[in-house]
N, C-alpha and C positions, 0 to 999 in steps of 0.2 A: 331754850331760852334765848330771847334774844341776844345779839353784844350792847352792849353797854343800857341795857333796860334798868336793870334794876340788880341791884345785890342781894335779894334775897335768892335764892335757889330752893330751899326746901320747908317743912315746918322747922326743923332744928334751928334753923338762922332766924326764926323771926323770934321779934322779942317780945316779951311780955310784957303786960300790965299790971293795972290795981287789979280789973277783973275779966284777965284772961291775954289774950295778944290781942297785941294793939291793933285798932282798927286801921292804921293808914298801913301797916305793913299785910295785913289782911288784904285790902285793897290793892296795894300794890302784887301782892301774890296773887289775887284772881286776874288783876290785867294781864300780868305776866303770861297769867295760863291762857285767859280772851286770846289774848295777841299772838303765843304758841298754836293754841286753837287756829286761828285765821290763816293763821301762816301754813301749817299740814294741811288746811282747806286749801290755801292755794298752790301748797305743793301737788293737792290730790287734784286740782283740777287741772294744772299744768299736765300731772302724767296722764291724766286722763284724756285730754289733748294729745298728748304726746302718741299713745297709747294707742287714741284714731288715727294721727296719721302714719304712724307705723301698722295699724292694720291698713288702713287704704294702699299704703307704700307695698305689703305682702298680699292684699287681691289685686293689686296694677301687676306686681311679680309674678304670682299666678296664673293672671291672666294672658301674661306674656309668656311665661312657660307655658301654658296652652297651645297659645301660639305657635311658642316652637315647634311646641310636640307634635303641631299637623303640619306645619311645613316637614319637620324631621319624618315624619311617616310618608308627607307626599318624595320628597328628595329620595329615602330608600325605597317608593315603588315605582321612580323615576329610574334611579339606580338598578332596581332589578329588571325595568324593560330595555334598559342600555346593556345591563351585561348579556340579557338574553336576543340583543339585536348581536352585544361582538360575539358570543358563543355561536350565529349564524351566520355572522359573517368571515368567522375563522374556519366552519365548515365549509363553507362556499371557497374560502380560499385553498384550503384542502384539495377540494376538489377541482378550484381550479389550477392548482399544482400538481394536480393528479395527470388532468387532460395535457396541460401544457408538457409534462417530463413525455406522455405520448406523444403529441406533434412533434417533439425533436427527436424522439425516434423515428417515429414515421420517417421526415424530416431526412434524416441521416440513410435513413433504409433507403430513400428514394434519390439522394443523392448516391448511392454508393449505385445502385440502379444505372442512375444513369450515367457515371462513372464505367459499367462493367458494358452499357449498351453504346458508349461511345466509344473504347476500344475496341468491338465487334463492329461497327462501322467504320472504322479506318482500315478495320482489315479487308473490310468488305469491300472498300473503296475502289483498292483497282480490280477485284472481278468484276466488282460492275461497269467498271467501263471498259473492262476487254468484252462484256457481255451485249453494251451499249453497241461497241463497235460492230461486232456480231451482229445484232438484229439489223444496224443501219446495211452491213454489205448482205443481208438475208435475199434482199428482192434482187440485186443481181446476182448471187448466187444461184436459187431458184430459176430464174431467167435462163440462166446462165447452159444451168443442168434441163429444162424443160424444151431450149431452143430447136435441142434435135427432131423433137418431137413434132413442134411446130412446124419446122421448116416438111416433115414429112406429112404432116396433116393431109394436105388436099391431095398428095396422090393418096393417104392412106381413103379420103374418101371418094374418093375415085372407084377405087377397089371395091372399097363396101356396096357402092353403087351397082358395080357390074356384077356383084357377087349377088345381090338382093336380084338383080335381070334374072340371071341365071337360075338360079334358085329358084327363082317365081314361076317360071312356067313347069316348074315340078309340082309344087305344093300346092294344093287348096289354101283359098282365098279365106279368111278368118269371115270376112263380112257376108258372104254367102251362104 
Protein backbone atom coordinates (compact mmCIF):
# COMPACT_ATOMS: atom_id res chain seq x y z
CA UNK A 1 0.00 0.00 0.00
CA UNK A 2 1.10 3.03 -0.67
CA UNK A 3 2.23 5.96 2.22
CA UNK A 4 -0.14 8.13 2.95
CA UNK A 5 -2.90 6.75 0.28
CA UNK A 6 -5.41 5.90 2.19
CA UNK A 7 -6.20 4.28 5.72
CA UNK A 8 -7.89 1.59 4.93
CA UNK A 9 -5.59 -1.44 4.81
CA UNK A 10 -7.92 -4.46 4.69
CA UNK A 11 -11.72 -5.49 4.71
CA UNK A 12 -11.65 -5.25 8.68
CA UNK A 13 -10.99 -1.44 8.46
CA UNK A 14 -13.63 -0.60 6.17
CA UNK A 15 -16.78 0.36 7.52
CA UNK A 16 -20.22 -0.34 7.02
CA UNK A 17 -23.29 0.74 6.01
CA UNK A 18 -27.31 0.70 5.94
CA UNK A 19 -26.55 -2.04 3.02
CA UNK A 20 -23.20 -3.34 3.37
CA UNK A 21 -19.74 -1.25 3.16
CA UNK A 22 -19.78 1.76 2.24
CA UNK A 23 -19.13 2.57 -1.31
CA UNK A 24 -16.47 5.29 -1.09
CA UNK A 25 -14.36 3.10 1.14
CA UNK A 26 -14.91 0.38 -1.37
CA UNK A 27 -13.63 2.55 -3.89
CA UNK A 28 -11.10 3.67 -2.01
CA UNK A 29 -9.89 -0.11 -1.44
CA UNK A 30 -9.97 -0.99 -5.05
CA UNK A 31 -7.81 2.23 -5.92
CA UNK A 32 -5.57 1.37 -3.34
CA UNK A 33 -5.19 -2.20 -4.75
CA UNK A 34 -5.17 -0.28 -8.91
CA UNK A 35 -2.43 1.74 -7.55
CA UNK A 36 -0.60 -1.45 -5.54
CA UNK A 37 -1.37 -3.21 -8.86
CA UNK A 38 0.59 -0.36 -11.19
CA UNK A 39 3.14 0.00 -8.89
CA UNK A 40 4.31 -4.27 -8.78
CA UNK A 41 3.69 -3.48 -12.58
CA UNK A 42 6.20 -1.10 -12.44
CA UNK A 43 8.27 -2.83 -10.04
CA UNK A 44 8.11 -5.95 -12.47
CA UNK A 45 8.98 -3.99 -15.34
CA UNK A 46 11.85 -2.07 -13.69
CA UNK A 47 13.27 -5.69 -12.88
CA UNK A 48 12.51 -6.80 -15.90
CA UNK A 49 14.77 -4.00 -17.24
CA UNK A 50 16.94 -4.68 -14.71
CA UNK A 51 17.07 -8.30 -15.41
CA UNK A 52 18.12 -7.41 -19.27
CA UNK A 53 20.80 -5.53 -18.55
CA UNK A 54 22.12 -7.89 -16.11
CA UNK A 55 21.81 -10.58 -18.55
CA UNK A 56 23.39 -8.49 -21.45
CA UNK A 57 26.10 -7.33 -18.53
CA UNK A 58 26.83 -11.55 -18.00
CA UNK A 59 26.79 -12.29 -22.18
CA UNK A 60 29.28 -9.08 -22.52
CA UNK A 61 31.14 -11.22 -19.32
CA UNK A 62 31.03 -14.13 -21.12
CA UNK A 63 31.87 -13.04 -23.96
CA UNK A 64 34.96 -11.63 -22.58
CA UNK A 65 35.60 -14.75 -20.65
CA UNK A 66 35.74 -16.35 -24.04
CA UNK A 67 38.01 -14.01 -24.86
CA UNK A 68 40.22 -14.85 -22.18
CA UNK A 69 40.00 -18.28 -22.45
CA UNK A 70 41.69 -18.07 -26.16
CA UNK A 71 44.01 -15.57 -25.35
CA UNK A 72 44.69 -17.91 -21.94
CA UNK A 73 44.94 -21.22 -24.35
CA UNK A 74 46.99 -19.02 -27.10
CA UNK A 75 49.61 -17.53 -24.07
CA UNK A 76 50.11 -21.46 -22.67
CA UNK A 77 50.77 -22.69 -26.18
CA UNK A 78 53.00 -19.73 -26.55
CA UNK A 79 54.34 -20.76 -23.00
CA UNK A 80 54.80 -24.17 -24.08
CA UNK A 81 56.95 -23.37 -27.33
CA UNK A 82 59.21 -20.95 -25.16
CA UNK A 83 59.77 -23.57 -22.63
CA UNK A 84 60.37 -26.04 -25.21
CA UNK A 85 62.89 -23.35 -27.18
CA UNK A 86 64.67 -22.89 -23.17
CA UNK A 87 64.67 -26.73 -22.73
CA UNK A 88 66.83 -26.53 -26.20
CA UNK A 89 68.59 -24.11 -25.56
CA UNK A 90 69.72 -25.44 -21.98
CA UNK A 91 70.74 -28.56 -24.02
CA UNK A 92 72.79 -26.68 -26.52
CA UNK A 93 74.33 -24.99 -23.50
CA UNK A 94 75.14 -28.25 -22.10
CA UNK A 95 76.67 -29.10 -24.62
CA UNK A 96 78.34 -26.25 -25.19
CA UNK A 97 79.78 -26.51 -21.86
CA UNK A 98 80.53 -29.71 -22.71
CA UNK A 99 82.93 -28.83 -25.77
CA UNK A 100 84.18 -25.64 -24.00
CA UNK A 101 85.44 -27.68 -20.39
CA UNK A 102 87.30 -29.70 -23.61
CA UNK A 103 89.05 -26.79 -25.32
CA UNK A 104 90.53 -25.98 -21.84
CA UNK A 105 91.78 -29.21 -21.62
CA UNK A 106 92.95 -29.44 -24.91
CA UNK A 107 94.01 -25.98 -24.19
CA UNK A 108 96.01 -26.88 -20.98
CA UNK A 109 97.32 -30.29 -22.69
CA UNK A 110 98.72 -28.11 -25.37
CA UNK A 111 100.12 -25.52 -23.18
CA UNK A 112 101.82 -27.95 -20.91
CA UNK A 113 103.18 -29.39 -24.51
CA UNK A 114 104.56 -26.71 -25.30
CA UNK A 115 105.94 -26.02 -21.94
CA UNK A 116 107.79 -29.60 -21.95
CA UNK A 117 108.85 -28.71 -25.87
CA UNK A 118 110.31 -25.55 -24.92
CA UNK A 119 112.57 -26.83 -22.09
CA UNK A 120 113.92 -29.51 -24.77
CA UNK A 121 114.78 -26.69 -26.78
CA UNK A 122 116.98 -24.71 -24.57
CA UNK A 123 118.51 -27.88 -23.94
CA UNK A 124 119.04 -28.36 -27.30
CA UNK A 125 120.11 -25.05 -27.85
CA UNK A 126 123.71 -25.28 -27.41
CA UNK A 127 124.13 -28.72 -29.28
CA UNK A 128 122.98 -27.11 -32.01
CA UNK A 129 125.13 -24.63 -32.20
CA UNK A 130 128.35 -26.55 -31.37
CA UNK A 131 126.55 -28.74 -34.25
CA UNK A 132 126.12 -25.46 -36.30
CA UNK A 133 129.60 -24.72 -35.76
CA UNK A 134 130.63 -28.27 -36.88
CA UNK A 135 128.98 -28.25 -40.23
CA UNK A 136 130.22 -24.49 -40.88
CA UNK A 137 134.18 -25.86 -40.17
CA UNK A 138 132.99 -29.39 -42.20
CA UNK A 139 134.37 -27.96 -45.75
CA UNK A 140 137.52 -27.06 -44.34
CA UNK A 141 137.84 -30.00 -42.58
CA UNK A 142 137.21 -32.32 -45.57
CA UNK A 143 139.50 -29.95 -47.51
CA UNK A 144 141.57 -30.09 -45.17
CA UNK A 145 141.88 -34.14 -44.77
CA UNK A 146 141.21 -34.70 -48.77
CA UNK A 147 144.26 -32.07 -49.63
CA UNK A 148 146.86 -34.89 -49.49
CA UNK A 149 145.16 -36.56 -51.89
CA UNK A 150 144.88 -33.81 -54.19
CA UNK A 151 147.97 -32.67 -54.06
CA UNK A 152 149.13 -36.42 -55.19
CA UNK A 153 146.46 -36.59 -57.90
CA UNK A 154 148.41 -36.00 -61.13
CA UNK A 155 151.28 -38.01 -60.29
CA UNK A 156 148.84 -40.65 -59.08
CA UNK A 157 147.49 -40.17 -62.73
CA UNK A 158 150.51 -40.18 -64.22
CA UNK A 159 151.10 -43.74 -62.87
CA UNK A 160 147.61 -44.89 -63.98
CA UNK A 161 148.73 -43.66 -67.35
CA UNK A 162 151.86 -45.48 -67.62
CA UNK A 163 150.41 -48.53 -65.92
CA UNK A 164 147.41 -48.61 -68.59
CA UNK A 165 150.97 -48.33 -71.49
CA UNK A 166 152.21 -51.11 -70.03
CA UNK A 167 149.53 -53.07 -69.55
CA UNK A 168 148.18 -52.58 -72.96
CA UNK A 169 150.43 -54.03 -75.04
CA UNK A 170 149.90 -57.39 -72.86
CA UNK A 171 146.10 -57.48 -73.09
CA UNK A 172 143.70 -57.84 -75.80
CA UNK A 173 141.90 -54.74 -76.99
CA UNK A 174 138.07 -55.03 -75.59
CA UNK A 175 137.08 -53.28 -79.14
CA UNK A 176 138.43 -55.93 -81.33
Amino acid sequence: MATGSSVIGGPDQISKGLFGYRRSDVEQLLSDRDHMLRQAETRIRSAEARIGELEDALDHSENRNATVQGQMVQLHEQLAQMQQQIDGLAARNAQVEQYAGRVRAEAQRMATWKEHIHGILVQMGPAVDRLLLLVDGAPARVEEALSPIATKMPTLVNLMQDFGQVSGSRQPRADQ
